[in-house]
N, C-alpha and C positions, 0 to 999 in steps of 0.2 A: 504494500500500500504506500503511494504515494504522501508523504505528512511530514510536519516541521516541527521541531521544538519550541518555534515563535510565531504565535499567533498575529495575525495579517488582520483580522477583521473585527477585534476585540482587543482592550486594554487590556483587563483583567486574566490571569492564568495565575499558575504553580509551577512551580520547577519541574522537570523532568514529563509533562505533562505531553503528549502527541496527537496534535494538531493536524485535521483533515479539512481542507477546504470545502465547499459546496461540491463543487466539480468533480473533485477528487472522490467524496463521499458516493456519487453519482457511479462513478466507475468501475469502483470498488464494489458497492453494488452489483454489479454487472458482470465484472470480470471474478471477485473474491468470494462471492455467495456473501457479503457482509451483509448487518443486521442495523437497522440505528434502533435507539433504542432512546425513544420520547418520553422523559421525565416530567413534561409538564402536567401540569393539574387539569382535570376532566372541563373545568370554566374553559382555559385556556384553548383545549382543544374544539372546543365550542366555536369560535373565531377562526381559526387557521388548523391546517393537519396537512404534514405530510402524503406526497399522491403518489405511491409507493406501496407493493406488494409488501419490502423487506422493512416493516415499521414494526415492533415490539411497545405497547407505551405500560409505561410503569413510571403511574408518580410518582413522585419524588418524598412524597406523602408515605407511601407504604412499599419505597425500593429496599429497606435494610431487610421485608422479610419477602420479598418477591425476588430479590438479584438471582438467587442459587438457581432459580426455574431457567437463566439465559444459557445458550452452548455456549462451551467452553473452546469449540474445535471453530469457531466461524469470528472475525474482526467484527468489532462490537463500535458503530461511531454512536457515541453517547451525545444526544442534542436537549436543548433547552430553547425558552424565547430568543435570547441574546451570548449563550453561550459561558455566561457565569455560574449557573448552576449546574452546569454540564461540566466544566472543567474541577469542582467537587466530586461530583461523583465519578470521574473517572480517578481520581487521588482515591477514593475509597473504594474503587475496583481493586486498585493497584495495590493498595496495601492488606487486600482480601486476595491476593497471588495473580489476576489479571493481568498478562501480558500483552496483549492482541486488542489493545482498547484505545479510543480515541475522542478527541471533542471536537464538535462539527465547529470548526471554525466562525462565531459571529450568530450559531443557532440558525433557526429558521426564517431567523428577520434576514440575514444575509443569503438565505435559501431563495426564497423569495425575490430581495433583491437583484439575485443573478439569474430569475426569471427562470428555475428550475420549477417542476409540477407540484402545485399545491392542491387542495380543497378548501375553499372559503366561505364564510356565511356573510351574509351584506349585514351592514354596518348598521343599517336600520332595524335588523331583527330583537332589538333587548338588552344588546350589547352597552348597558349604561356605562360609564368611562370611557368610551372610543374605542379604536382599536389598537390591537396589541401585537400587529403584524409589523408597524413599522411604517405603513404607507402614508400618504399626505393624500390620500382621496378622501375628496370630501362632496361627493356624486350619490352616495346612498350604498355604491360597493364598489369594492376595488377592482 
């Protein structure tokens, strides 16, 4: 798998942390059987989700007793909204023996951004606080 030790699309990381970009996440997908695996909260997923066969979601909410259920044999990019919460839990893979694990670079707002497949709900559906994609539409949906 293609990935960096310094995040490109996000401030926030941890040492030792490896870093997949959107594209790359894409590929890998494709080419490595990899897995993301969406720690966002069920609200969250409400707004925006991954448009992707290879999606696993496990909040982040109840990932300490859900992780053991992921393969061990397949790369794991671990995504969030923005990529903060995802660069945690890949530290708490790692230190659970996780080798083969990764943070989508920037999360799903940078997924998005680079215009890779989403599923979205419009903005006027309920969604009180706006949206939490990242986008600057303000049309009713992105």
């Amino acid at each position: 798998m293609n990935y960096s030790l310094y995040a490109e699309n996000q401030v926030f990381t941890l040492p030792e942390i490896k870093h997949v970009t959107p594209i790359n996440a894409v590929l890998a997908i494709e080419k490595e059987d990899a897995i993301i695996v969406d720690i966002r909260e069920e609200e969250e997923l409400d707004v925006i989700k991954f448009d992707s066969t290879q999606v696993e979601y496990m909040p982040i909410s109840t990932i300490v007793d859900t992780y053991s259920k992921l393969p061990n044999d397949k790369p794991l990019i671990i995504a969030c909204a923005n990529g903060i919460r995802s660069v945690k839990i890949v530290n708490l893979f790692m230190v659970q023996g996780f080798t083969n694990v990764y943070n989508l670079d920037g999360g799903i707002t940078q997924w998005y951004r680079e215009g890779l497949p989403v599923l979205m709900q419009k903005h006027g559906s309920g969604n009180a606080g706006g949206c939490g994609c990242g986008c600057s539409c303000d049309s009713g949906s992105c």
